[in-house]
LUMVEXVO-412554 format. One record per residue (C-alpha): residue in one letter; chain; x, y, z. Coordinates in nm, 2 decimals. Example, Ala and Ser with C-alpha at 12.3 -4.5 7.8 and 13.67 -1.06 7.14 Angstrom:
 code unit      x      y      z
    a    A   1.23  -0.45   0.78
    s    A   1.37  -0.11   0.71
This chain:
 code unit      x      y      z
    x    A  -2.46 -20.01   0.47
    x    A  -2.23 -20.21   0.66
    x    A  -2.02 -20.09   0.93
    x    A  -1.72 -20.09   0.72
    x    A  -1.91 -19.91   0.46
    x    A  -1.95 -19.65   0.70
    x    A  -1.62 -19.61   0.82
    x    A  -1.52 -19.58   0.47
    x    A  -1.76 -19.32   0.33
    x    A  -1.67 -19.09   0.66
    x    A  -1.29 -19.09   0.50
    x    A  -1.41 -19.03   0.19
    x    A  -1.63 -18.75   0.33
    x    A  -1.34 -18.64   0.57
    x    A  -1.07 -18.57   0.28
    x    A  -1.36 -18.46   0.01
    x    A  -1.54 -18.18   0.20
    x    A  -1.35 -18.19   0.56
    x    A  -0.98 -18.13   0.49
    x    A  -0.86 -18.30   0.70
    x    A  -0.98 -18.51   1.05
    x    A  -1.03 -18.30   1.39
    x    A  -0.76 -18.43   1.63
    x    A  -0.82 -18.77   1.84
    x    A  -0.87 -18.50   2.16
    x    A  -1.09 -18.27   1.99
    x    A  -1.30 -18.52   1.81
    x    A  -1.37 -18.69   2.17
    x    A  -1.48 -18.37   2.29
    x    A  -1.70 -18.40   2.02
    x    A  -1.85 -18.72   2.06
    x    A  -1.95 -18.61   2.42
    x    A  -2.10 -18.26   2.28
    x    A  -2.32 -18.51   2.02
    x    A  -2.39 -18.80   2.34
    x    A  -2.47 -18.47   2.58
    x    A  -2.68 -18.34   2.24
    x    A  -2.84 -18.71   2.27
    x    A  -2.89 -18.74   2.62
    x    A  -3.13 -18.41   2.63
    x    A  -3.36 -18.54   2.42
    x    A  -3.37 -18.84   2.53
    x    A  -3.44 -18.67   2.90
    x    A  -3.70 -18.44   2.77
    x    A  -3.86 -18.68   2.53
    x    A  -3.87 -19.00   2.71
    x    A  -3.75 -18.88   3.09
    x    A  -3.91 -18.65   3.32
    x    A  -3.81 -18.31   3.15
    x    A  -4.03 -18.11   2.96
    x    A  -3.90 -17.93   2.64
    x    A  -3.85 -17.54   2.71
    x    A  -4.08 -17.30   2.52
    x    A  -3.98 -17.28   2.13
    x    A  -3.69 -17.56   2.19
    x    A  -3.62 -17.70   1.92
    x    A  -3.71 -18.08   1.97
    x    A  -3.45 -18.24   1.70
    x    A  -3.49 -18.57   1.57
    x    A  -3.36 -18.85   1.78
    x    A  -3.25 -19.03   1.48
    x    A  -2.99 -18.76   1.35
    x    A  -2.85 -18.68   1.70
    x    A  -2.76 -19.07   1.71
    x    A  -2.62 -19.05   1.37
    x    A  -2.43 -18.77   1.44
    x    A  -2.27 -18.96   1.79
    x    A  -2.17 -19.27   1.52
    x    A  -2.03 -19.01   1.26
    x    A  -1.76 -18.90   1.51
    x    A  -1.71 -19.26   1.65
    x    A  -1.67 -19.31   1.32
    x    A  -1.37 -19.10   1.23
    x    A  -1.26 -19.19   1.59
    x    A  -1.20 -19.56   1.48
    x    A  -1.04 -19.43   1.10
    x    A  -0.80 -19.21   1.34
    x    A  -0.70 -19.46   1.55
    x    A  -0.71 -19.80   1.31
    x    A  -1.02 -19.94   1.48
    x    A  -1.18 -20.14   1.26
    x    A  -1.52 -20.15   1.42
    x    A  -1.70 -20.45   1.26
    x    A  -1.37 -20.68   1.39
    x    A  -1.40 -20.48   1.73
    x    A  -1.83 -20.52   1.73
    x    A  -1.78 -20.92   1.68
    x    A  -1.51 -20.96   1.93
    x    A  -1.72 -20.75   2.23
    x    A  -2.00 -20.99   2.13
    x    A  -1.79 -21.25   2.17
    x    A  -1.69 -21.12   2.51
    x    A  -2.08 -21.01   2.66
    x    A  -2.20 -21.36   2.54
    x    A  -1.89 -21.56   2.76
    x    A  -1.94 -21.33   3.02
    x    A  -2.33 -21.27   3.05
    x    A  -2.44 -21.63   2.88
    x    A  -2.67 -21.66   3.20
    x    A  -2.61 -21.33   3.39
    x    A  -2.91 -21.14   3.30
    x    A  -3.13 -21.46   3.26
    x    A  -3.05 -21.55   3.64
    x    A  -3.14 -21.17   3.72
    x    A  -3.45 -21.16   3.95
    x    A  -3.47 -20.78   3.91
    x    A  -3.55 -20.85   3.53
């Protein structure tokens, strides 16, 4: 599915089975509660923590879909159409960084 796609089936979701969208605050809070979700795994999976006894160790896959579902209705709140905005910060990195990170020693 594209990007687009995906913005569209969140609406469709959103004003089928959600009402209506959280607010532009609250869903922000949101998306930090689903990086922060994210970010534990990631620290106990791939970092030096250790899951906790009887933790549940969710899948990495649906804690980063649920961080693109509310960036997703963030962008359909706020008219962001995310495939235009993906192209033009590509655009952007590859002026920028055409030889930063090739001229990097440290990489």
């Amino acid at each position: 599915m594209t990007i687009q796609e995906a913005q569209n089936k969140v609406d469709q979701w959103i004003k089928t089975y959600g009402v209506r969208y959280f607010s532009e605050l609250t869903n922000t809070a949101v998306l930090m509660e689903e990086v922060g979700e994210l970010a534990r795994l990631m620290a106990r999976k791939y970092g030096d923590q250790s899951f906790k006894k009887g933790e549940n160790q969710n899948d990495i896959g649906d804690e980063m879909a649920d961080v693109l579902w509310v960036l997703l209705c963030l962008a359909n709140q706020t008219g962001v159409d995310l495939s235009a905005a993906l192209a033009k910060n590509f655009e952007k990195k590859t002026n920028r960084d055409a030889t930063r990170h090739l001229d990097n020693e440290k990489l």
